[in-house]
N, C-alpha and C positions, 0 to 999 in steps of 0.2 A: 435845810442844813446850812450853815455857815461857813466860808470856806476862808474867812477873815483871820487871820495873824497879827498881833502886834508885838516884836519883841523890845520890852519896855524895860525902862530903868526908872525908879518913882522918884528922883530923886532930882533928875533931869526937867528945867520948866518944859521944855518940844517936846520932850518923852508924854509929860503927865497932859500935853494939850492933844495930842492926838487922840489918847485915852477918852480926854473932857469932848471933845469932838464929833468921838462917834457915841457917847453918851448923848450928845445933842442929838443925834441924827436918830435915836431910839431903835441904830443897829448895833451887831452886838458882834464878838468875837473873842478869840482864846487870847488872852494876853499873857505871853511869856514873860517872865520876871529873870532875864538871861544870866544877871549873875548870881541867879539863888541855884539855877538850874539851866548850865550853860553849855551853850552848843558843842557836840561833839565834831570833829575834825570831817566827817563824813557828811552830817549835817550841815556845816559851814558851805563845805562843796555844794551842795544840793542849792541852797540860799545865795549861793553866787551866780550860778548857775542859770535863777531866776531874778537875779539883780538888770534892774534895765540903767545902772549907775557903772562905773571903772568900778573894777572890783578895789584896788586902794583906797577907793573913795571912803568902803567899809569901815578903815583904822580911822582912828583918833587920832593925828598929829600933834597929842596934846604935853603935858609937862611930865607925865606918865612916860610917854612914850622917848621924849630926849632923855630921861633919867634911866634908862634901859639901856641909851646907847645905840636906839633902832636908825636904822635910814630909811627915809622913805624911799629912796630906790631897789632897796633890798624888797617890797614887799609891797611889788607891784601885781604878780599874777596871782590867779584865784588859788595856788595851790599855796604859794607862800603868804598867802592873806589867811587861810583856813588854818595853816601849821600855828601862824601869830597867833588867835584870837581862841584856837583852843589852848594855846598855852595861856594867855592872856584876856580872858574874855573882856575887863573891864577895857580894854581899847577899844571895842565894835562902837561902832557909831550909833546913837541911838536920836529916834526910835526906828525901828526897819517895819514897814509895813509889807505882809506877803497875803497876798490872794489868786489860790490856782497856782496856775507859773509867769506868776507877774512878784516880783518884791520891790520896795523901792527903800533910798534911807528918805526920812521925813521930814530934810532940812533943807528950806525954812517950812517954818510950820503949814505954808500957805501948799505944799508940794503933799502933806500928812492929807488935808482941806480937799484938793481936788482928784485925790488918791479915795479916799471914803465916797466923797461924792460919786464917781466913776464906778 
């Protein structure tokens, strides 16, 4: 039984390398496509939870996110990372690898690398 997670964005180069990665490796796992079918608030929790990263680390500090008007201080703990990212899923950091109760995010791609390997 596979206990592998990837929540993946295809559009992302780290996102689609972890993907090609564990294709190399001829293991295999459920790859979530989070903003087709994105996490719900409870979920989030759960995925933070299992995060061995700062839960902030989860958001996107990206162009997205200044044009919102976010702060990053505002949305430091897991509860207010989880409120963000179900309203906003395309901020999650991508890709997050979860196996068991271990998750990580995948950046740099070398962190996806010894995550699979492990």
């Amino acid at each position: 039984m596979n206990d592998l997670t990837i929540l993946h964005n295809p559009r992302c180069s780290t996102s689609r390398h972890a993907v090609d990665a564990l294709a190399g490796t001829g293991g295999e796992a459920e790859v979530v496509h989070y903003l087709r079918t994105p996490l719900d608030r409870e979920q989030l929790l759960d995925l933070l939870g299992k995060l061995e990263d700062p839960a902030a680390d989860l958001v996107r500090k990206d162009a997205f996110f200044t044009e919102l008007g976010l702060s990053a201080a505002d949305h430091t703990t897991p509860e207010q990372v989880a409120d963000l990212l179900a309203e906003h899923p395309r901020l999650m950091q991508r890709p997050v690898l979860v196996r068991g109760d271990r998750a990580i995010i995948g950046r740099p791609k070398s962190r996806a690398d010894d995550f699979l390997a492990g």
